[in-house]
N, C-alpha and C positions, 0 to 999 in steps of 0.2 A: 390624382394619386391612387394607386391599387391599394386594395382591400387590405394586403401584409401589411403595405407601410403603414397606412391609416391605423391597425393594429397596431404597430411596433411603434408609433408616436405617441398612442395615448396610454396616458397613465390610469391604472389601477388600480384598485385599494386590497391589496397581497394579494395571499393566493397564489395559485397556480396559472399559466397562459395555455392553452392548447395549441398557441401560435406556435408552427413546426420552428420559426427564425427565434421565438423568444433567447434571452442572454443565458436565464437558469430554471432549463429544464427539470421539471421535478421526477426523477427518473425512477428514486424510491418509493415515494409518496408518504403514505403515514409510515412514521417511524417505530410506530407500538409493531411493526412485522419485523424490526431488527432482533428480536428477539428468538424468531425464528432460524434466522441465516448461521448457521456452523458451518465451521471448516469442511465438514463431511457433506452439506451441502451446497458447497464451493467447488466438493471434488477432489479433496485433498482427503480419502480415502484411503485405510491400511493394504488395498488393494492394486492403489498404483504402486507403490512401494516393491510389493509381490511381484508384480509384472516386470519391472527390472532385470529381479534375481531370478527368470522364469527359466527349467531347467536345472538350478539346483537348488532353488526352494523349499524342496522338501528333506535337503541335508544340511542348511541352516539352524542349529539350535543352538538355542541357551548355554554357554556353557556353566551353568550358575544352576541350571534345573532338566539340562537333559533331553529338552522339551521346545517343540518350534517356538519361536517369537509370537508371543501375542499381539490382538490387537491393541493392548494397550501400550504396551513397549512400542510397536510402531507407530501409535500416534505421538508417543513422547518424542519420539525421533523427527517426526512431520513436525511437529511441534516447533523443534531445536532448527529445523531447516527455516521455517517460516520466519523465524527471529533471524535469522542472521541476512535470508535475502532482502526481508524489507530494510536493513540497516543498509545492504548493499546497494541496494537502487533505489533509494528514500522513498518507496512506498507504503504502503496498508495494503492488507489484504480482507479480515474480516471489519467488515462495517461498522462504525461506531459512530456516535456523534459526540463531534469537538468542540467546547466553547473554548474560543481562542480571542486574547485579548494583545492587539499591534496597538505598537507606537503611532502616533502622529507626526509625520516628517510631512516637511510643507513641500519637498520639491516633488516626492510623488502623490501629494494630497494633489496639487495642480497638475498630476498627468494622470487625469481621471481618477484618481484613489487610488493607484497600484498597490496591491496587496500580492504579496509570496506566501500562502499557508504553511505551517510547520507540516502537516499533511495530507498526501494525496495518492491517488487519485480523488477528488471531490463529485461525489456522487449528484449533489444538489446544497444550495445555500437556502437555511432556513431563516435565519434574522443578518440582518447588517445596521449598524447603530453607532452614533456618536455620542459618547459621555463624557461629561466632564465633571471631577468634583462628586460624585458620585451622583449625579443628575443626567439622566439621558436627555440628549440636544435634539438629535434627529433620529428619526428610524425610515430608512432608507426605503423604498416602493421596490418591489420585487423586481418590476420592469426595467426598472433604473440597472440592475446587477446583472451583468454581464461575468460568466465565469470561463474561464477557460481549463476547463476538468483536469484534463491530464496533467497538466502541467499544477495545479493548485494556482493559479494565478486568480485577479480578480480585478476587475474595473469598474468603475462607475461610470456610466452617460445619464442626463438627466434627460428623460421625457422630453419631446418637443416645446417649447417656449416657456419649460420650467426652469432652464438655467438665469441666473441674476447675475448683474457686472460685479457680485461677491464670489463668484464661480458658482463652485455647488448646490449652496444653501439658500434659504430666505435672507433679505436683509436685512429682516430687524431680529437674528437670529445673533447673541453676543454671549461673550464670556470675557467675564471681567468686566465687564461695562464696552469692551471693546468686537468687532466682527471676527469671527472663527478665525477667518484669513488672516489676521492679523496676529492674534492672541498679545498684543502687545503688552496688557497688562497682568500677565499671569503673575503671581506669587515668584518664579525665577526669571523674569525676565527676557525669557527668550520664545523670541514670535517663530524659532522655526521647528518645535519641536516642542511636544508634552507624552509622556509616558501613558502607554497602554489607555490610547483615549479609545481606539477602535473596539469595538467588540462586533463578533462573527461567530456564529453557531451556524455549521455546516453537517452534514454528512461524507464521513469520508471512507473509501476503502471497495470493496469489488460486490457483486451481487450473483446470484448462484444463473446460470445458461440454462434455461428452458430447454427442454429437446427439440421444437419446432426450429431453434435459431440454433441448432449444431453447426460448425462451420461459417460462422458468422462472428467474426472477434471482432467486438466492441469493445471501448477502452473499459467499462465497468464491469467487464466480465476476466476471470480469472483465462487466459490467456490456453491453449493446449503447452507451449513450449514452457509456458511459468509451471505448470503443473508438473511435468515431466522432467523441470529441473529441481525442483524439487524432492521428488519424487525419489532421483540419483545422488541427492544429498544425504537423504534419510538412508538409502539402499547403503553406500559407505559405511552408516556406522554400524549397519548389521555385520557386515562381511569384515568391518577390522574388530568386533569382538567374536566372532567365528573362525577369522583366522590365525587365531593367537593360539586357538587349541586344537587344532585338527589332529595331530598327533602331537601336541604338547608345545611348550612356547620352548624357542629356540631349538629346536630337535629339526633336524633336517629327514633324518631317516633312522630307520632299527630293524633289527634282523632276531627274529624269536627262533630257538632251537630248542624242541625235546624229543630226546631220541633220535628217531628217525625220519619227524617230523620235523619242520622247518617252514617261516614265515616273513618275509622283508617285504616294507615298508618304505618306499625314498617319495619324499616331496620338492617342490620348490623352494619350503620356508629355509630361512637360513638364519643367521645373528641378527643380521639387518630390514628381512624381507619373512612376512606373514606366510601363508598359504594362501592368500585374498589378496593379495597386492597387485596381482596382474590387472583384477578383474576391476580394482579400485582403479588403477590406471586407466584402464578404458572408461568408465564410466567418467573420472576427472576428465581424461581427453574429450568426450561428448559437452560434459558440462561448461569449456570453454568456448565453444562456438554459441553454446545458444546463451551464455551469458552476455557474448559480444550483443548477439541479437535483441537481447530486454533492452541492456542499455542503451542501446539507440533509438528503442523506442521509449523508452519511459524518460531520455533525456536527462539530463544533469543528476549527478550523484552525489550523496558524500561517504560514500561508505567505505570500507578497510582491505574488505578481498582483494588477492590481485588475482 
């Protein structure tokens, strides 16, 4: 047997693996550095926003104050895009950690433990644990946990010769007087199902790109195209309150005369169309292709965009 497998058979007492094959890479490591990690250094910057609108950026103002768009206003705007795409592609974006507590269903406890997290991408799994009754059963060996990141999925395999003919567990591991597998004597009576027995504290959400790995997208790195669509989310809501006032909301055009003097005015905005509409249309038209593109790779949604 080679030295991986040898590795990837035995069991250890938590912790981390250095094993390149381990299930759940510790990719963050200590989590006291989440406190670190901002949007701003995700990359989600009032500057890509800027780059957008580059060329008339500097005739974008306030019409509220006369005066460009702050940083702040654009991150409010970053902000508002950040919420609506992770609803659209059921991901996270700044890193957090989740304690999340699943049901016990017996048909995927027997195919390996499949777990669906309510969020992902999943950076790394820090605890996985059986309770019952408010008593922890087991707490799962790190090796044992197999995750599949992007997806937020989650497996269990047991160690080499630590599985038992009760599948998972030890044998003389009971609730209710009876084997886990069974649960035959719970309080309702039903062996295939008990509520929120799982508990799972994870890391979930993206981690800021080094500049040595520029060009190198890893599923925990905020992506160039996520950024960029983003980016022309935020860009939108500059230019449709910019373009309400260019020369006045509903005013298409004006002609000044005094004297001898004389001054006209004619835009695109009309009843129905801003002075920004063109430029929102193109940026929407962009942001449809590379939306096609997340979602194929981020995989199943449930989100409301079309």
């Amino acid at each position: 047997m080679s030295t991986n497998a040898q590795q990837y058979f035995k069991k250890q007492s938590g912790g981390s693996s250095q094993d390149p094959y381990t299930g759940n890479p510790r990719i963050l490591g200590d989590e006291s550095r989440l406190n670190e990690i901002t949007l701003a250094s995700l990359g989600f910057k009032p500057d890509i926003v800027r780059n957008q609108l580059l060329g008339m950026e500097k005739d974008l103002i306030n019409p509220s104050t006369g005066k460009e768009f702050t940083d702040e206003e654009l991150n409010g705007w970053i902000d508002l895009a950040i919420g609506m795409v992770e609803k659209d592609l059921n991901i996270v974006i700044r890193p957090r950690v989740v304690n999340e507590r699943v049901d016990y269903n017996q048909t995927e406890f027997n195919s390996n433990m499949f777990i669906n997290t309510n969020e992902r991408p999943i950076i790394q799994v820090d605890d996985l644990v059986l309770q019952y009754g408010g008593q922890k059963l087991f707490d799962f060996d790190n090796q044992w946990i197999k995750v599949h990141n992007l997806f937020g999925q989650i497996e269990i395999q047991p160690a080499f010769l630590m599985s038992t003919s009760q599948g998972l567990l030890p044998q003389n591991l009971l609730v209710g007087g009876s084997p886990l597998g069974g649960l035959a004597n719970t309080p309702m009576q039903n062996p295939q199902f008990s509520p929120q027995m799982i508990g799972i504290t994870y890391v979930a959400g993206m981690l800021p790109q080094p500049p040595e790995e520029r060009g190198i997208n890893r599923f925990w790195y905020p992506h160039p195209d996520l950024i960029a669509y983003i980016a022309k989310f935020a860009a939108i809501e500059v230019l449709e309150r910019w373009g309400r006032t260019i020369i006045g909301a509903g005013i298409a055009g004006y002609d000044i005369s005094i004297d001898s003097i004389s001054s006209s005015v004619n835009s695109t905005q009309s009843a129905e169309n801003t002075g920004s509409t063109a430029d929102i249309k193109l940026l929407q038209q962009d942001m449809k292709e590379i939306r096609a593109s997340l979602k194929a790779y981020y995989g199943h949604s449930i989100g409301f965009l079309s």
